[in-house]
PAZAPA-4460 file (N, C-alpha, C; in steps of 0.05 Angstrom, whole numbers, plus 32768, in hexadecimal, padded with zeros to 4 digits):
% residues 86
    n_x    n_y    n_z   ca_x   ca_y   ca_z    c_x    c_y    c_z   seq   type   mol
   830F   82EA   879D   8324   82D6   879B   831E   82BF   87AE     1      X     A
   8323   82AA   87A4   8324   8292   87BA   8342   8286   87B4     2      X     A
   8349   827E   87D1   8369   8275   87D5   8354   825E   87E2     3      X     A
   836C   824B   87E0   8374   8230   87E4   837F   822C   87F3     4      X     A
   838B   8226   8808   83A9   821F   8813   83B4   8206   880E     5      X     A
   83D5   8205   8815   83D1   81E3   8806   83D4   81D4   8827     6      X     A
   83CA   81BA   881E   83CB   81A5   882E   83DE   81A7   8845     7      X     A
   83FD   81AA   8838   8412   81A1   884F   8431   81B9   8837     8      X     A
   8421   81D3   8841   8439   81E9   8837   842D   8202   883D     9      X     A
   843B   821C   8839   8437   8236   8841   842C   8241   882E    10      X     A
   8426   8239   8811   8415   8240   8801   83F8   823C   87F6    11      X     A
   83ED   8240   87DE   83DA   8239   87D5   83D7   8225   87BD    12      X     A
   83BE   8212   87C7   83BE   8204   87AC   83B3   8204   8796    13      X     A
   83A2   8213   879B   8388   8221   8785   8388   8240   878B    14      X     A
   8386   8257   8780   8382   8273   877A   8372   8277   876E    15      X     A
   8363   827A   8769   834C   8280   8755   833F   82A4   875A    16      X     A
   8338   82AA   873D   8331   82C3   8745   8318   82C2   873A    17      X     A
   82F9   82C0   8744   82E7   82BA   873B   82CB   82D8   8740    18      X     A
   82BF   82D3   8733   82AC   82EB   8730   828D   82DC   873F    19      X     A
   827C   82F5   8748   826F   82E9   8757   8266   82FF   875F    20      X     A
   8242   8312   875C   8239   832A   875F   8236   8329   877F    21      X     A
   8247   8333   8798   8234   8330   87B4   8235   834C   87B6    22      X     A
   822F   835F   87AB   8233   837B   87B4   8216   837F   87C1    23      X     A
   8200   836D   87BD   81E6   8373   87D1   81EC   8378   87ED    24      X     A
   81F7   8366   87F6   81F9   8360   8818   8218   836A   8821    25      X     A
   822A   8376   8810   8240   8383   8816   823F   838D   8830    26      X     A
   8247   8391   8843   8250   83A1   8857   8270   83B4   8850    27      X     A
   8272   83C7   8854   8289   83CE   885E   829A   83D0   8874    28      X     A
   82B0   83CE   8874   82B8   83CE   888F   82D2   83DF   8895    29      X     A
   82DB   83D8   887E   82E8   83F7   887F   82FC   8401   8861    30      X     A
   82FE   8415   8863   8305   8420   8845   831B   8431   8844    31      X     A
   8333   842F   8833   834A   843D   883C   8352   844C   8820    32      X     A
   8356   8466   8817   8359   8471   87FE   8379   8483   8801    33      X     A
   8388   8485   87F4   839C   8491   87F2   83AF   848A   87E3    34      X     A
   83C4   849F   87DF   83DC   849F   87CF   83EB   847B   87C9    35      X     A
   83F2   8473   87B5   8401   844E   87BA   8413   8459   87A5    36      X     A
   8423   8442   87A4   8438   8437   879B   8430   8417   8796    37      X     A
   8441   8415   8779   843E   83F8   8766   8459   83F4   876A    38      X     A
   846A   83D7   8770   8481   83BF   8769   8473   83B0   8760    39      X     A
   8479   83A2   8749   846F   838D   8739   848E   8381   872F    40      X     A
   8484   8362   8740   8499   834C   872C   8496   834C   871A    41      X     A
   849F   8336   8710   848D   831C   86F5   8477   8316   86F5    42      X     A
   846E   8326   86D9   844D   8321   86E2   844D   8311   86C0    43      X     A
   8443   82FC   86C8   8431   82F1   86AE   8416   82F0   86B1    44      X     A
   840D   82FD   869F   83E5   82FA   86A1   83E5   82ED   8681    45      X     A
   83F9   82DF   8677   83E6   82C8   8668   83DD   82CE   864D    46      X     A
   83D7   82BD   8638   83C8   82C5   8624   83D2   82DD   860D    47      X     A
   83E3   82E2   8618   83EF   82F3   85F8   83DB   8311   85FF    48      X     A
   83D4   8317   8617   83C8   8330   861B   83D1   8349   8612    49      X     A
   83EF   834F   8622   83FF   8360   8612   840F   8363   8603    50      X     A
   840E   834D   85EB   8426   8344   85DD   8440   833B   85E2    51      X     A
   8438   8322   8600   845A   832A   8604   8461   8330   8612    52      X     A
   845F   8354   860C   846C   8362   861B   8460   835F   863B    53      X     A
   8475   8372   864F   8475   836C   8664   845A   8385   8676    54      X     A
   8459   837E   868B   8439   838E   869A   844D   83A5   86A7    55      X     A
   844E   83C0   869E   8458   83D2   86AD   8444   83EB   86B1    56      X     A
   8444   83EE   86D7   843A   840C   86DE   8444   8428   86CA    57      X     A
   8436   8432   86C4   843D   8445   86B8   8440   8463   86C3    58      X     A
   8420   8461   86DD   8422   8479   86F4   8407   8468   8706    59      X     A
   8406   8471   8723   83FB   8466   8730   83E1   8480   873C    60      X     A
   83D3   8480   8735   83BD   849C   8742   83B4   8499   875B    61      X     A
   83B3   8480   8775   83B1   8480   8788   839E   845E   878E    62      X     A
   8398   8457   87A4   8399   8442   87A9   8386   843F   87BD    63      X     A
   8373   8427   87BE   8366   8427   87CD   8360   8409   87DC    64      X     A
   8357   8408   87F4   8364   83EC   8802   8338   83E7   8810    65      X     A
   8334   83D3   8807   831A   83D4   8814   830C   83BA   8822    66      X     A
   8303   83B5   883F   82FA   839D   8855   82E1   839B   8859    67      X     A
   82E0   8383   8851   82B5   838C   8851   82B0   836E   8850    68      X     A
   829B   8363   885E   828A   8351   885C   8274   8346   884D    69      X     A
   827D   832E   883E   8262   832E   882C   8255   830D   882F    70      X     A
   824E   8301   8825   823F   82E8   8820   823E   82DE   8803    71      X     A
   8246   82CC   87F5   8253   82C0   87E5   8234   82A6   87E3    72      X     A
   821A   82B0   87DB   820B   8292   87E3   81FB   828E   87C2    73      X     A
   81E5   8279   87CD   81E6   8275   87A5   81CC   8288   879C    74      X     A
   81C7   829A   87AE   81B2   82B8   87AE   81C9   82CE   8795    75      X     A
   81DD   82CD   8799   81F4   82D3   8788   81F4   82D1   8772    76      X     A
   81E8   82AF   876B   81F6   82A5   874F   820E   8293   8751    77      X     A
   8216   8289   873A   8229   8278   8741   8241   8284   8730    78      X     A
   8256   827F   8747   8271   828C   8745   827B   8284   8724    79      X     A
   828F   829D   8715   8295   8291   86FE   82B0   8291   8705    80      X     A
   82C2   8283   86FC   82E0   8284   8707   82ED   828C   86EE    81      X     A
   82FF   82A6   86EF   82FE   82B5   86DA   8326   82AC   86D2    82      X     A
   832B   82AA   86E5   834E   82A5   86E6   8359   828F   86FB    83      X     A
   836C   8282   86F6   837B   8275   870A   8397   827C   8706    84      X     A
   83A0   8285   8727   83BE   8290   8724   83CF   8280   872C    85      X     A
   83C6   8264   8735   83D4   824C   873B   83C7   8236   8727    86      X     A
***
């Protein structure tokens, strides 16, 4: 993901959720696995994906949270930007 911040507010101006292989030079740094829980607002993802209808959890099997260092350079490839959520 790349965030934006805006100029002169507490948000973002650009969101973008873009693709981009760095799993070469990945580091980890740390990795967290266990039991979660889903709240979901209003979610629109757009495009007539689910007919409509609305995005609901159905059961959650567990959750994983992960911090790692990587390098984003043009050894990569060049980023495809796959969504914007702003």
């Amino acid at each position: 993901m790349r965030a934006v911040p805006e100029l002169n507010g507490p948000s973002f101006s650009q969101f973008d959720i873009s693709l981009r292989d760095t799993a070469a030079n990945f580091k980890l740094k740390q990795r967290r696995v266990g039991r979660a829980s889903v709240k979901l607002g209003a979610v629109d993802i757009g495009s007539g994906l689910l007919g409509g209808e609305p995005l609901r959890v159905f059961e959650v099997l567990g959750g994983e949270h992960t911090v790692g260092d990587f390098a984003a350079t043009r050894t990569h490839g060049t980023p495809v930007v796959l969504d914007s959520l702003i």
